[in-house]
LOZAKOL-761013 format. One record per residue (C-alpha): residue number from 1; x, y, z. Coordinates in steps of 0.5 Angstrom, whole numbers, plus 500, padded with zeros to 3 digits. Layout:
// residues N
@n:NUM u:X v:Y w:Z
...
//
This chain:
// residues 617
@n:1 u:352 v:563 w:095
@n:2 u:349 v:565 w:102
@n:3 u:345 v:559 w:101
@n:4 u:351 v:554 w:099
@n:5 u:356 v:557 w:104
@n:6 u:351 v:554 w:109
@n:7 u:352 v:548 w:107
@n:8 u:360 v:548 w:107
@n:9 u:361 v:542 w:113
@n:10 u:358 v:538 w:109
@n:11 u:364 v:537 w:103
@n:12 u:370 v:536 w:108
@n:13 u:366 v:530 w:110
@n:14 u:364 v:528 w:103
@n:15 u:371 v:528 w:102
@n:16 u:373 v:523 w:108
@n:17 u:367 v:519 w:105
@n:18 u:370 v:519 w:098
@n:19 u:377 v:517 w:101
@n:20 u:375 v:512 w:106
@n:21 u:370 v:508 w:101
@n:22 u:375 v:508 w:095
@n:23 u:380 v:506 w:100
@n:24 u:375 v:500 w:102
@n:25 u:374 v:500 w:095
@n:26 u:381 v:499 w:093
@n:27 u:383 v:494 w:098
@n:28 u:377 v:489 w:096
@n:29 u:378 v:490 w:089
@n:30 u:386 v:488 w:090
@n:31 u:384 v:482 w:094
@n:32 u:380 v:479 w:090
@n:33 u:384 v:478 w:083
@n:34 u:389 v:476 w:089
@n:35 u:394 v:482 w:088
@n:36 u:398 v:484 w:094
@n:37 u:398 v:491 w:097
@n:38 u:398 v:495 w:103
@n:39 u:393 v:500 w:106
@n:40 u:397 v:506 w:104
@n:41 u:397 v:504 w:097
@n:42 u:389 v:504 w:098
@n:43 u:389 v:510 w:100
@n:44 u:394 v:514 w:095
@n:45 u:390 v:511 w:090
@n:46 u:383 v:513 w:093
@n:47 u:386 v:521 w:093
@n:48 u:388 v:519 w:086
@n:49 u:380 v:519 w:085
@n:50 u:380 v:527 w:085
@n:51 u:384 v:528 w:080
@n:52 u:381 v:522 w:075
@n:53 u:387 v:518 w:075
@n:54 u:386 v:511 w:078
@n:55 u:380 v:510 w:078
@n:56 u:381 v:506 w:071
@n:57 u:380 v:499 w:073
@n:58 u:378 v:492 w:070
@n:59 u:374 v:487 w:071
@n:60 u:368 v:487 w:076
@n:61 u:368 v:493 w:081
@n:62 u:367 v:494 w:088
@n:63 u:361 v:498 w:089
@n:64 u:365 v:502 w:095
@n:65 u:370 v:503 w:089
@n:66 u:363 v:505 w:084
@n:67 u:362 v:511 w:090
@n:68 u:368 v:514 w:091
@n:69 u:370 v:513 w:083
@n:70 u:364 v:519 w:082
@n:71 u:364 v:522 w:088
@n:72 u:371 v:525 w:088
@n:73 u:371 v:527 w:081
@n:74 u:364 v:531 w:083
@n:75 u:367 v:533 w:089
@n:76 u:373 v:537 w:085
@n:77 u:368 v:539 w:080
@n:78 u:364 v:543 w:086
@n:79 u:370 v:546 w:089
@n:80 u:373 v:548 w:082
@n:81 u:365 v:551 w:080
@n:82 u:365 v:555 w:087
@n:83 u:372 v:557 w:086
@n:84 u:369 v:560 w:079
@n:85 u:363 v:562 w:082
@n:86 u:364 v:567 w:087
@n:87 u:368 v:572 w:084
@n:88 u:365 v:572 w:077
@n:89 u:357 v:572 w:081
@n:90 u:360 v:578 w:085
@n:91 u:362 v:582 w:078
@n:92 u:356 v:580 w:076
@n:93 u:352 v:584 w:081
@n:94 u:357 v:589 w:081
@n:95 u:355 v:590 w:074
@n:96 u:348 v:591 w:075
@n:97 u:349 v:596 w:080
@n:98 u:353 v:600 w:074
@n:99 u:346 v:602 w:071
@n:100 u:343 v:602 w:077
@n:101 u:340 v:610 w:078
@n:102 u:336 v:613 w:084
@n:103 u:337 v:608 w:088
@n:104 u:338 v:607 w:096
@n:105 u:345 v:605 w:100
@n:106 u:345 v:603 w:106
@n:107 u:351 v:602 w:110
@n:108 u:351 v:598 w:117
@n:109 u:346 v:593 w:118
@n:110 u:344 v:596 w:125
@n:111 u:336 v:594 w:127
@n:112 u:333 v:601 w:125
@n:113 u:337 v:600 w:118
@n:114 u:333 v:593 w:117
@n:115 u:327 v:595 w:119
@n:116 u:327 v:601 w:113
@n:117 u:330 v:596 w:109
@n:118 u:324 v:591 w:110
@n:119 u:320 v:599 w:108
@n:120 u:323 v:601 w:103
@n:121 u:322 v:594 w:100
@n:122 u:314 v:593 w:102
@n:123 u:313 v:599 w:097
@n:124 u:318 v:597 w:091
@n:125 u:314 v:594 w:087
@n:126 u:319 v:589 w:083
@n:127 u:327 v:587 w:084
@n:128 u:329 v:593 w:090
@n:129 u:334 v:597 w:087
@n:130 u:338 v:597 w:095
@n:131 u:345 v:596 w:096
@n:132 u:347 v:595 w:102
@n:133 u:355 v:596 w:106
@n:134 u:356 v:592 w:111
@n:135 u:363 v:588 w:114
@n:136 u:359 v:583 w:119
@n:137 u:359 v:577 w:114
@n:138 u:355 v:572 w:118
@n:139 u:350 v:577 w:121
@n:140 u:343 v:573 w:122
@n:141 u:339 v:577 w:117
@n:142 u:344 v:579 w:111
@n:143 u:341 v:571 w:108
@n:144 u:333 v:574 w:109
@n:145 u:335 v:580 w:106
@n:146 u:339 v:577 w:100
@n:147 u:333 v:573 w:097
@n:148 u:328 v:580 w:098
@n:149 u:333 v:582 w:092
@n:150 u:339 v:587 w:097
@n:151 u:345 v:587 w:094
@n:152 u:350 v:586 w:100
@n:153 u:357 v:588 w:098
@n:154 u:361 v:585 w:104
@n:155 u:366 v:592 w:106
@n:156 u:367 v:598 w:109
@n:157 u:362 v:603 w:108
@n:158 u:367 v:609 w:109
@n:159 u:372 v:606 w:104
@n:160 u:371 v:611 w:097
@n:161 u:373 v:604 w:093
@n:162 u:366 v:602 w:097
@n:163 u:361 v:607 w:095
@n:164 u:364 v:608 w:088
@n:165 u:362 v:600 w:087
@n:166 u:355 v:601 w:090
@n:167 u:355 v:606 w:084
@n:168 u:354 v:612 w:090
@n:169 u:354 v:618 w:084
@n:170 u:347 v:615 w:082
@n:171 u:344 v:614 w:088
@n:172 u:338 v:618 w:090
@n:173 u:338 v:616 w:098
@n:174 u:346 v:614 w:102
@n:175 u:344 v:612 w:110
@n:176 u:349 v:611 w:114
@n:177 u:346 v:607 w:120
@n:178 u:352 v:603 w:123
@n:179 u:352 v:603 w:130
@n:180 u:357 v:609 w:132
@n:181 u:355 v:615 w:130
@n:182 u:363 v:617 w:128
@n:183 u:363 v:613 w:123
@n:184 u:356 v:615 w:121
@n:185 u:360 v:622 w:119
@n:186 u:366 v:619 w:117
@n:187 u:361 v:616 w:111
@n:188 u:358 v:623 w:110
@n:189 u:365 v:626 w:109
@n:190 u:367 v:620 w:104
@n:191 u:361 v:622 w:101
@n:192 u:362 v:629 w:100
@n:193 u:370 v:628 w:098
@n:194 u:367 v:623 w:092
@n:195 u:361 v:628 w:090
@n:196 u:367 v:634 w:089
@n:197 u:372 v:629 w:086
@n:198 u:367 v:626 w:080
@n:199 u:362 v:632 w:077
@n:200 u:363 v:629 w:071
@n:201 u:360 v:623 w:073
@n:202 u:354 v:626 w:077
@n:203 u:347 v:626 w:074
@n:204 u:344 v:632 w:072
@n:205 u:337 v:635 w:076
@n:206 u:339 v:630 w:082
@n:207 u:339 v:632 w:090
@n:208 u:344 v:625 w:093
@n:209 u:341 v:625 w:100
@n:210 u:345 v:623 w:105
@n:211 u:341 v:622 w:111
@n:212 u:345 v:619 w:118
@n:213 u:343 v:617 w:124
@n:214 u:347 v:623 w:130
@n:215 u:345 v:622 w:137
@n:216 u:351 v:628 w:139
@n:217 u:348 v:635 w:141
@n:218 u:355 v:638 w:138
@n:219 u:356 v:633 w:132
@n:220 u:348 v:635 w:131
@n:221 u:350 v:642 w:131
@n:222 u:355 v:642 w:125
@n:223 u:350 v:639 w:121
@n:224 u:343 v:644 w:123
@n:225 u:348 v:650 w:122
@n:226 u:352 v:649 w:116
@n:227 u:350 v:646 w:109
@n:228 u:354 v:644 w:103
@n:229 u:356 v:649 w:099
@n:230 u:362 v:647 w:093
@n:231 u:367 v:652 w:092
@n:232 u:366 v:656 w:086
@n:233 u:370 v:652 w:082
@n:234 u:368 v:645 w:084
@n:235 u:360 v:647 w:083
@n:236 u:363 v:650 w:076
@n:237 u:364 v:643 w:073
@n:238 u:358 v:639 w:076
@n:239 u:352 v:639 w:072
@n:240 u:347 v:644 w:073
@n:241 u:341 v:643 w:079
@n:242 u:345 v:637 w:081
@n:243 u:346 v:637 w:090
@n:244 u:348 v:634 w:096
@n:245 u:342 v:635 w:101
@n:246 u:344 v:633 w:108
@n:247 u:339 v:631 w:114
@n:248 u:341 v:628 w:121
@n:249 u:336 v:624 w:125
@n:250 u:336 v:621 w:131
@n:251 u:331 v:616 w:133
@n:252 u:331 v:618 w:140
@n:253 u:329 v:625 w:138
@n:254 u:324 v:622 w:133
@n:255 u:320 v:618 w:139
@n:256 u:321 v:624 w:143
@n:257 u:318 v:629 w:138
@n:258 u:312 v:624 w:136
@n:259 u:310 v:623 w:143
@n:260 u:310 v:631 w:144
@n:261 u:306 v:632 w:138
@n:262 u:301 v:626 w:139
@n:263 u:300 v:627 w:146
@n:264 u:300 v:635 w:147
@n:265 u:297 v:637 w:154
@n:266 u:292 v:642 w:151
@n:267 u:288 v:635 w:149
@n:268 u:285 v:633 w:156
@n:269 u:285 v:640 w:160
@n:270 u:284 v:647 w:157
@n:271 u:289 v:653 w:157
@n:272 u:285 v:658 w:153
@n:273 u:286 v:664 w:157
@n:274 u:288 v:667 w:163
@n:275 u:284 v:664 w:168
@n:276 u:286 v:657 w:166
@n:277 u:293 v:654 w:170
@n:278 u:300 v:653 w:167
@n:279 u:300 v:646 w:162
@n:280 u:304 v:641 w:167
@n:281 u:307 v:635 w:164
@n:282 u:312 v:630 w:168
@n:283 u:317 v:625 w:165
@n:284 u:320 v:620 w:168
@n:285 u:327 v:618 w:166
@n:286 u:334 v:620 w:165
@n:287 u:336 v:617 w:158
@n:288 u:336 v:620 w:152
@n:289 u:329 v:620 w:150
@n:290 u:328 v:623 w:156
@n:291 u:333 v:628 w:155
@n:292 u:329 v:630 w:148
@n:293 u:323 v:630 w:151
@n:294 u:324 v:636 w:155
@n:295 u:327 v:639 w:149
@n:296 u:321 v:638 w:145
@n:297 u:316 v:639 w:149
@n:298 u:320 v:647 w:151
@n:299 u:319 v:648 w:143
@n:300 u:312 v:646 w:142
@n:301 u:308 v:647 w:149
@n:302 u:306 v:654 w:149
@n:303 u:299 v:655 w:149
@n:304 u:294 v:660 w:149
@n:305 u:294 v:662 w:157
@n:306 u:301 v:665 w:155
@n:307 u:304 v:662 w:161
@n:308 u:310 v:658 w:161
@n:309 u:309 v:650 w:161
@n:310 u:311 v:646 w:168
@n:311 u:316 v:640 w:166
@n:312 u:317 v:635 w:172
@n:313 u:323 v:631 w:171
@n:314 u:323 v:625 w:175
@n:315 u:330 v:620 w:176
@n:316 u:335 v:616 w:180
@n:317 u:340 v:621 w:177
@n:318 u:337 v:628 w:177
@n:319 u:345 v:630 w:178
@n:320 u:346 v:627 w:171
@n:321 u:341 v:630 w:166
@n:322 u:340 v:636 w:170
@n:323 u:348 v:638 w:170
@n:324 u:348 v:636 w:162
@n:325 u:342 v:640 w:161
@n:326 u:345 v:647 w:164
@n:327 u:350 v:646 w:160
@n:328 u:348 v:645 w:153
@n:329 u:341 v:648 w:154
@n:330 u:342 v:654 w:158
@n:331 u:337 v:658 w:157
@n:332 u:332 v:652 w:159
@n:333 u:329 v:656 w:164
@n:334 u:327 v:662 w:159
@n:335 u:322 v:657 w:156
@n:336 u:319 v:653 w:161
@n:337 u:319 v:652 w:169
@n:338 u:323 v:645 w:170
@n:339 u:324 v:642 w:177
@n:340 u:328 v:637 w:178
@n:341 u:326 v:631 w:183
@n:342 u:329 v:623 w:184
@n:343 u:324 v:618 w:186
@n:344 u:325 v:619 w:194
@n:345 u:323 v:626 w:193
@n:346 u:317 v:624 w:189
@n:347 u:314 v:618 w:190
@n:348 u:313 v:620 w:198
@n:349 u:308 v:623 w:203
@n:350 u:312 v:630 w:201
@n:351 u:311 v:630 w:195
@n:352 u:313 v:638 w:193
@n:353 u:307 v:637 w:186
@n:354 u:301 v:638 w:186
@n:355 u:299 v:631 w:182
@n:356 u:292 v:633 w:180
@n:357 u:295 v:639 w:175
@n:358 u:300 v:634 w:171
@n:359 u:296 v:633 w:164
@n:360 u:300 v:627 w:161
@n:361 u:306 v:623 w:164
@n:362 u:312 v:621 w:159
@n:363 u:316 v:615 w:162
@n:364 u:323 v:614 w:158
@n:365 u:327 v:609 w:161
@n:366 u:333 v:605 w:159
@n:367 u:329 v:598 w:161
@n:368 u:322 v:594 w:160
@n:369 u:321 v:592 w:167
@n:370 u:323 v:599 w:170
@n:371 u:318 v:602 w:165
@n:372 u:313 v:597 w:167
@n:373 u:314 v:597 w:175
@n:374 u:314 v:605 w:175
@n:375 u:309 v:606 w:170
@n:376 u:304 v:603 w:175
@n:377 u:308 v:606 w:181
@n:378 u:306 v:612 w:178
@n:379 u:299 v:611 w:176
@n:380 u:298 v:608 w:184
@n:381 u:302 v:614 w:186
@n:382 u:297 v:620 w:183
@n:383 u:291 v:616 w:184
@n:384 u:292 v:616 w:191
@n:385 u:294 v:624 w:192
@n:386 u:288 v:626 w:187
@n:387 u:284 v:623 w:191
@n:388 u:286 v:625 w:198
@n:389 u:285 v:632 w:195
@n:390 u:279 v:630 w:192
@n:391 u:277 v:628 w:200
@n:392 u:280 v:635 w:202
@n:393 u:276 v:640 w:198
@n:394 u:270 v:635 w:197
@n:395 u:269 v:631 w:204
@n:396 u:269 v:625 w:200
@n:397 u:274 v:622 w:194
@n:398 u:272 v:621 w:187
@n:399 u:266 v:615 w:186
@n:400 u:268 v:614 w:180
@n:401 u:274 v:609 w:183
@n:402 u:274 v:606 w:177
@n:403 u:277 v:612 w:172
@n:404 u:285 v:612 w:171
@n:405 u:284 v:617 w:164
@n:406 u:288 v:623 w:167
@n:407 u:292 v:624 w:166
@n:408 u:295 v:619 w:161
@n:409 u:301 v:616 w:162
@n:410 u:305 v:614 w:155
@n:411 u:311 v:609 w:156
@n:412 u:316 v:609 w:152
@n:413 u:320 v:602 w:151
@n:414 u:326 v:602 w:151
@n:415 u:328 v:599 w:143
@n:416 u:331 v:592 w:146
@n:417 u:325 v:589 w:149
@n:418 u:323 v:582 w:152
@n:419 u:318 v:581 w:157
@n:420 u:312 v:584 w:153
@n:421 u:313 v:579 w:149
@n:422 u:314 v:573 w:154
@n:423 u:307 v:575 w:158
@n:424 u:302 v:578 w:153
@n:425 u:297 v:580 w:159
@n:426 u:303 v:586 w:160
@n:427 u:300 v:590 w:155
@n:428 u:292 v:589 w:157
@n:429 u:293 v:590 w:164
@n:430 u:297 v:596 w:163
@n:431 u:291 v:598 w:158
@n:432 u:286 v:598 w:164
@n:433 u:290 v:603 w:168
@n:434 u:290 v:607 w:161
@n:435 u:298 v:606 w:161
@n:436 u:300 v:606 w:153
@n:437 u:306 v:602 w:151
@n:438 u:310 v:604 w:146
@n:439 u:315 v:601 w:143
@n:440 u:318 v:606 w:137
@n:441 u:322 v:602 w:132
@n:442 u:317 v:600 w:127
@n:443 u:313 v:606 w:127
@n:444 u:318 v:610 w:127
@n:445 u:324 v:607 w:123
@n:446 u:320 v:606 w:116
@n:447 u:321 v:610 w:110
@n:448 u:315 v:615 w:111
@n:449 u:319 v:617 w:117
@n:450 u:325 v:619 w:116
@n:451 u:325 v:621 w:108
@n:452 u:318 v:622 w:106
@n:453 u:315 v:627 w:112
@n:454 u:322 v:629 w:111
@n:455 u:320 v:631 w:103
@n:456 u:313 v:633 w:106
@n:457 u:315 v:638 w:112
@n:458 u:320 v:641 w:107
@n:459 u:316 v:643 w:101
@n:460 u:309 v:646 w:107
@n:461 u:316 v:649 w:110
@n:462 u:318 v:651 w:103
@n:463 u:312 v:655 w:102
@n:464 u:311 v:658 w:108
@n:465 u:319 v:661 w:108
@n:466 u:317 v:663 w:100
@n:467 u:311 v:667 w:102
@n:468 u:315 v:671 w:107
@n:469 u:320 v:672 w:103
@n:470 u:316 v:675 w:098
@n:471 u:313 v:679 w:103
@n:472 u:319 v:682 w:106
@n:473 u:322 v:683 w:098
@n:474 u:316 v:687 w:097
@n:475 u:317 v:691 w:104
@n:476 u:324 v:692 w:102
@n:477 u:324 v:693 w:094
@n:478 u:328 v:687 w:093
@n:479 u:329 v:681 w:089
@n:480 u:329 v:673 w:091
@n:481 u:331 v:668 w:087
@n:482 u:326 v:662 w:086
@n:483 u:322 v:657 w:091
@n:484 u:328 v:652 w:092
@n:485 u:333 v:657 w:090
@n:486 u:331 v:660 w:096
@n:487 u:330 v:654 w:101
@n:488 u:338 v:651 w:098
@n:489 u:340 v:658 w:101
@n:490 u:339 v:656 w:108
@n:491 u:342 v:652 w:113
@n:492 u:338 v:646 w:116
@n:493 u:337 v:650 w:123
@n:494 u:334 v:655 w:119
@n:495 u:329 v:651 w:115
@n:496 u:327 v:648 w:123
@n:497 u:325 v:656 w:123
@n:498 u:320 v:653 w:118
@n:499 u:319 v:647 w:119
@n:500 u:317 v:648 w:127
@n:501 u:312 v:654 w:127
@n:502 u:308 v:649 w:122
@n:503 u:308 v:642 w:127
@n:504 u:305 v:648 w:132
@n:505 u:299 v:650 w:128
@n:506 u:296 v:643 w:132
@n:507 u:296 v:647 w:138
@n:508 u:293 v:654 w:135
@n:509 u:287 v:650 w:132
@n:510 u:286 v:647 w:138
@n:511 u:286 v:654 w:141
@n:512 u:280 v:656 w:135
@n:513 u:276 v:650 w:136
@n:514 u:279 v:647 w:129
@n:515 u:283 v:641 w:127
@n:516 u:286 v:638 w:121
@n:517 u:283 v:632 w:117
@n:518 u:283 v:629 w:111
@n:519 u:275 v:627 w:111
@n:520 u:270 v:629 w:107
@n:521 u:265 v:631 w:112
@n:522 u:264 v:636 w:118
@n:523 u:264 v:643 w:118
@n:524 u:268 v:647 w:115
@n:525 u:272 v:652 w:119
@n:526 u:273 v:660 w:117
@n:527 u:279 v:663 w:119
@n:528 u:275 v:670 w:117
@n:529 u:271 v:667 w:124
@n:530 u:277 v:670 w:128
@n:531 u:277 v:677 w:132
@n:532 u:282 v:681 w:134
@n:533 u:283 v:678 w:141
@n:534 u:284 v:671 w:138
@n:535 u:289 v:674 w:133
@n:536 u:292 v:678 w:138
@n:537 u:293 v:671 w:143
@n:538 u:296 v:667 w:137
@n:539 u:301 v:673 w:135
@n:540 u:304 v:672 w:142
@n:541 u:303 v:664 w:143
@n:542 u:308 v:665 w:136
@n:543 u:312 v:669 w:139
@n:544 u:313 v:664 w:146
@n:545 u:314 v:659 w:141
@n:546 u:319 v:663 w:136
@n:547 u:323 v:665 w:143
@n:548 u:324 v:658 w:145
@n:549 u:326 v:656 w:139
@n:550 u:332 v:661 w:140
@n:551 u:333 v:660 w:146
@n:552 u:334 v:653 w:145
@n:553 u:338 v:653 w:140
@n:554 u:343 v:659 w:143
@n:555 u:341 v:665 w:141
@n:556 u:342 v:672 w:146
@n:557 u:339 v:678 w:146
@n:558 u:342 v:683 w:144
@n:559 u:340 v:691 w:142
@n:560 u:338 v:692 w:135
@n:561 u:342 v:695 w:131
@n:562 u:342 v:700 w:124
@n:563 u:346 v:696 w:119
@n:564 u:342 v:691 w:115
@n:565 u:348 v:688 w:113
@n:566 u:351 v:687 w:121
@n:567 u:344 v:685 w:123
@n:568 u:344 v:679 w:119
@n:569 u:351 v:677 w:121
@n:570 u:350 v:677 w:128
@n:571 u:343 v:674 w:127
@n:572 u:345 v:668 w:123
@n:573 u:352 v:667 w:125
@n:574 u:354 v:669 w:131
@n:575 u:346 v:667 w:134
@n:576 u:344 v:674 w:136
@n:577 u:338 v:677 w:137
@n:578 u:335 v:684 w:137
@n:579 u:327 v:681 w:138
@n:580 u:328 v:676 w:145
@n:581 u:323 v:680 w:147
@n:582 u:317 v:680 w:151
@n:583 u:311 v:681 w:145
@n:584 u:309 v:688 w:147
@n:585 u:316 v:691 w:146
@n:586 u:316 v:688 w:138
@n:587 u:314 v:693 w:133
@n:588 u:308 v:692 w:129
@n:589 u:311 v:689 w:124
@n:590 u:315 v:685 w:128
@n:591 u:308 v:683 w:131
@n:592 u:305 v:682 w:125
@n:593 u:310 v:676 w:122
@n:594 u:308 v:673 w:128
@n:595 u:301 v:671 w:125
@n:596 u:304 v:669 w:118
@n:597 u:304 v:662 w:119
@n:598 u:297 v:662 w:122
@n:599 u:294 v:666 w:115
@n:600 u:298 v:661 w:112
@n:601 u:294 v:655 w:115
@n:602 u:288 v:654 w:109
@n:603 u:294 v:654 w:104
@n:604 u:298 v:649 w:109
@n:605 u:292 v:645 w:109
@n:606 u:291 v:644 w:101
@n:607 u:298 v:643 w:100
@n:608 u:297 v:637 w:105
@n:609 u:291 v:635 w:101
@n:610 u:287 v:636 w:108
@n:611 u:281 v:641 w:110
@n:612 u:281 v:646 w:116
@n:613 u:274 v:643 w:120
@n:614 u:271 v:646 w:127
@n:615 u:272 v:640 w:133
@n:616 u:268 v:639 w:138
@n:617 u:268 v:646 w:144
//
């Protein structure tokens, strides 16, 4: 349909044409068996030929008349059968959704929903089973989509008749990408209203998942601390294991937490012991990714020096993101020491950092030729100062002028980007001063991202939670539930308790001198290899981490109290804690729990399908 709605002009013009040649024709036919008329009789005839009604005439026919006397009648019979044809090819679709199960919805057709669309679809082997919601009916890809085999219902996403045409009760993924975020909840709360109003419909041992893109910290925060749970009446009627399972994402924080994990600073200087200086990491920007970047590198860079990482913020509008980051992450501080500077301050002669202890840059800006300029006014910058306090503590710079490798400068790209494309010597250029460009939308926005690590991060966090669950029972002598009963039991924020500890098993092995791997050679490593000093400092690199964690996630201190019921209130509710504490003033046990995941790294390692080698020292 989309290919002939294409080439709609071309029927009012065949009409004129129909009607001026069978006018033509008409009149010339009339003047040679010599009868008298009038042009408006030529072309009331002429308008007749639609509807077969006066193109019946004797004798020799005009080839004008000849035309007209087919065309006309065709071009009724087109406009009839496309009358005809859209609703009844609409139905049809709608149809084959009725027996659709386990398939993926999408509703907005933003660029990160095409990209996981066009994802999604590359793994299909086959007709995809893809329903896409969209209200925009001349978007430039909907035609592109339309012939890889996407059912595209042209509507709201956020009306029920919608959802329920695209068979939502038998769907196994709904992902709501439209560009406002406020829709985007708006979809997951029809969502919800549909799963309670329809148990009967539900399909027994199926997890919906409802995955939607959430950019706002407090519209986030909703998400990570409550979870779906039926009211007892409602959950009576829906057939058994059958759930809605919430995720929210935002692609900013997916760069940022990429970037983070990829990039760490304890891959290109040492922070093993006491003696080694606090990690340094400078980020440069003031947009969203930068704001996550801050936040990801408070979580997960606390290294086996046991000293707080420095984070130099660098921006135009330092007043900005710093009064955002006071208010909506108080305890900042607690987890990392952060200065703020703007470029003045900065790039100068005055400059109040020591740059040669910066060991990787992050640029996060909000357009490619800024990312571009101070990408290499960065590069320049350090460089100079590195060498002067080469020349100062050596009496001659380095001679090897040529090295740009430290500290490595990795640019993220803003998502609407046009000059690398335009001049293909950016990026080698950029290259030869160590300068990565990224550009995050293709590496992030693909199925893997955001739904297969999503299932692979929960089932290792589903181990490691059930393995402390069994150990806390058995110190208790109480009773658990099974592994996924005990997962459905937490709230997303709590599932991060989980999923975060295994993210920084990277930098623990690191600390031993190990790495995951999934290749067959190298040498195997043995966690019984490790001495008490070694198991003492990743108990306290956990326990850095786990505070982090709660600060960052607004957590106080408080005393602790007796009452195991009140403990739990005021721990997972009201986000008070008796453990905030330096690591030395934990009990034991407490000190123990902090290397449980550790412990739980070879297991980890063959969930994952991996081995535990020893790296380089």
């Amino acid at each position: 349909m989309a290919t002939l709605k294409k080439f709609n002009w071309l029927i009012p013009i065949l009409v004129l044409v129909s009607v001026a040649l069978g006018a033509l024709g008409f009149q010339e036919y009339f003047d040679r068996s010599g009868q008298e008329t009038t042009v408006f009789t030529c072309l009331y005839l002429s308008l007749q030929l639609f509807v077969l009604n006066s193109g019946g005439v004797i004798g020799k026919v005009p080839l004008p008349l000849e035309i007209a006397r087919f065309l006309a009648p065709a071009l009724t019979a087109g406009g009839i059968f496309l009358a005809i044809w859209e609703p009844f090819y609409r139905n049809y679709l709608l149809f084959r959704i009725r027996f659709w199960k386990n398939h993926l919805i999408v509703c907005g057709l933003s660029k990160k929903a095409e990209l996981l669309i066009e994802d999604f679809i590359r793994e299909v082997k086959g007709t995809p089973k893809i329903v896409l919601i969209d209200q925009n009916e001349n978007h430039a890809s909907l035609l592109n989509l339309r012939k890889k085999g996407v059912i595209i219902l042209l509507g709201n996403a956020t009306n029920e008749e919608e959802l329920l045409k695209a068979n939502l009760l038998h769907a196994k993924y709904i992902l709501a990408l439209t560009r406002d975020e406020k829709t985007n909840i708006q979809i997951a709360q029809q969502v919800t209203r549909l799963y309670d109003q329809h148990p009967e419909k539900i399909l027994p041992d199926s997890t919906l998942q409802v995955i939607l893109h959430v950019d706002d910290f407090y519209s986030e925060n909703i998400f990570k601390e409550f979870h779906e749970k039926a009211v007892p009446e409602i959950a009576a009627h829906r057939p058994a294991g059958s759930k809605l399972d919430y995720h929210v994402f935002s692609i900013f924080q997916l760069a940022a937490t990429y970037l983070v994990d990829h990039f760490s600073p304890d891959q290109y200087v040492s922070y093993r012991d006491d003696r080694d200086p606090p990690a340094h990491v400078l980020i440069l920007g003031d947009t969203l990714s930068a704001e996550f970047l801050i936040l990801e590198a408070a979580q997960m860079y606390h290294f086996a020096n046991l000293k707080k990482t420095n984070v130099t913020v660098v921006s135009d509008d330092i007043v900005r993101i710093q009064t955002k980051m006071e208010s909506l992450y108080p305890s900042l501080p607690e987890t990392v020491v952060i200065r703020y500077l703007t470029h003045v301050q900065f790039f100068s002669d005055q400059c109040p950092v020591r740059c040669e202890e910066i060991a990787v840059c992050f640029v996060a800006l909000d357009d490619d030729a800024k990312s571009i300029y101070f990408s290499r006014k960065l590069r320049q910058f350090i460089y100079a100062r590195v060498q002067l306090v080469k020349k100062k503590n050596h009496g001659t710079a380095d001679t090897a002028i040529g090295d740009f490798s430290r500290p490595p400068i990795k640019v993220l790209l803003p998502r609407t980007t046009a000059l690398i494309h335009i001049f293909g010597d950016i990026r080698e250029e950029m290259k030869l001063m160590d300068i990565e460009l990224m550009n995050m939308d293709h590496q992030l926005c693909n199925k893997k991202t955001i739904v297969d690590d999503r299932k692979s991060e929960d089932f290792i966090a589903q181990h490691i939670h059930y393995e402390w669950a069994k150990n806390k029972a058995a110190k208790d002598n109480l009773r658990i539930g099974s592994m996924r009963d005990e997962w459905d039991d937490l709230k997303d924020a709590q599932k991060d308790s989980n999923r975060l500890p295994a993210r920084h098993l990277n930098i623990k092995l690191r600390y031993v001198h190990a790495k995951f791997t999934d290749q067959a050679d190298g040498e195997d490593w043995d966690i019984e290899s490790l001495n008490e000093d070694n198991w003492d400092r990743i108990a306290r690199m956990e326990h850095n981490r786990w505070m982090a964690e709660k600060y960052l996630t607004g957590y106080v201190y408080i005393d602790d109290v007796p009452d195991k019921s009140l403990k739990k209130v005021l721990n997972q509710t009201l986000k008070c804690h008796s453990d905030l504490v330096p690591f030395d003033q934990l009990s034991k046990d407490i000190q123990d729990y902090d290397k449980f995941t550790f412990h739980m790294a070879p297991v980890i390692a063959e969930l994952n399908n991996k081995r535990i080698i020893k790296s380089k020292q």
